[in-house]
Each structure stands twice: as C-alpha cells, then as structure tokens.
N, C-alpha and C positions, 0 to 999 in steps of 0.2 A: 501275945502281941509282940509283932519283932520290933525292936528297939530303932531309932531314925541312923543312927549309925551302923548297924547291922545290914538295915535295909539300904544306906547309902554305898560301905563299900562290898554288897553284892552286886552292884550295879556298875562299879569300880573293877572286879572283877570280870566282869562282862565285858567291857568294855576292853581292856587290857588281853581278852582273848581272840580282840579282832585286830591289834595291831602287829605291824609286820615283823617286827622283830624286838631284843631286849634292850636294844639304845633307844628303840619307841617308846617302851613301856616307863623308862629310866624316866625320860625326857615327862612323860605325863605326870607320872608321879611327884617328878619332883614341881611339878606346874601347879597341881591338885594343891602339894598341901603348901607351896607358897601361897597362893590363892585364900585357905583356910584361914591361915595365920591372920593373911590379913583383912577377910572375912572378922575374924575376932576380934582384932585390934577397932575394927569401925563400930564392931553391935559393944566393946566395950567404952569407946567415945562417946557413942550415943544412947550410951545408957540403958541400949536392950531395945533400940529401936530402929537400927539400921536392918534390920533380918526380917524377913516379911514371912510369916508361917502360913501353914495351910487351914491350921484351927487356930482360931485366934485367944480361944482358951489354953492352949499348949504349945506358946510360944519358947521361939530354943534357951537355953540355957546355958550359961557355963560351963555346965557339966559336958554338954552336947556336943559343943565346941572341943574339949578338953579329951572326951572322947575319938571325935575324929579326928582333930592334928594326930593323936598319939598313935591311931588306927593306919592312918597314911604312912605315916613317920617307920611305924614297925614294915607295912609291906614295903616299903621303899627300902630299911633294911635289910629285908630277906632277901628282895631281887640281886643290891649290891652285893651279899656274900656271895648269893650263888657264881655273879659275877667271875666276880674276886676269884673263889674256888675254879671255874672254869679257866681262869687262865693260868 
C-alpha cells in the first residue's frame, strides 16, 4: 500500500511536468508547501479536526503532515540547486 504522501507528491510531480517552465514550478512549489504549513497549523488548533479524510478511520496525522511539509520542502530544494547550478 502506497503511503498518502508518496501518493500525493506523485501527483505533485505530475503536475509540475505540465508547467511551462522552472519559475512555474518554483512558484508552485513554494505555494504547495506554504499552503501545507498552514494546513498543519489549522488541524493543529483544531485539535485534528480541521482535515477532512477519506476514511474516517484513517484520519491524517502528524506524521502525515510532517511528512509532506518535508517532502515539498526537499523538492523545492532540489529545483533551487539545480537553479542555482544553472546559472
């Protein structure tokens, strides 16, 4: 079974293969995991009830969260070195 962040930034990566260039990608990325961040900060206020799952037995988790900021966080850094490296 693939894991909800495995399977989210595969989708991430999909996505990122249909934009137009690397100041697109930059641009999303850094949207996505502001976005995350503050995804966490709400299901952490709310005590784990701001996050609406699809099994309501397997509700997200810190872990889940903790997983994807850092999963963003790392593609976002790969794109910038390559950057970097390019110019």
């Amino acid at each position: 079974m693939i894991d909800r962040t495995t399977e989210f930034m595969d989708r991430i990566e999909a996505h990122l293969a249909t934009l137009p260039d690397d100041q697109s990608r930059l641009d999303f990325l850094k949207t996505q995991s502001e976005s995350w961040q503050e995804h966490y900060r709400r299901w952490v206020a709310s005590e784990g009830e701001s996050e609406p799952s699809a099994d309501p037995k397997n509700p997200p988790t810190a872990f889940d969260f903790a997983l994807t900021v850092g999963a963003l966080g790392a593609r976002l850094a790969r794109l910038q070195k390559r950057l970097e490296v390019a110019s």
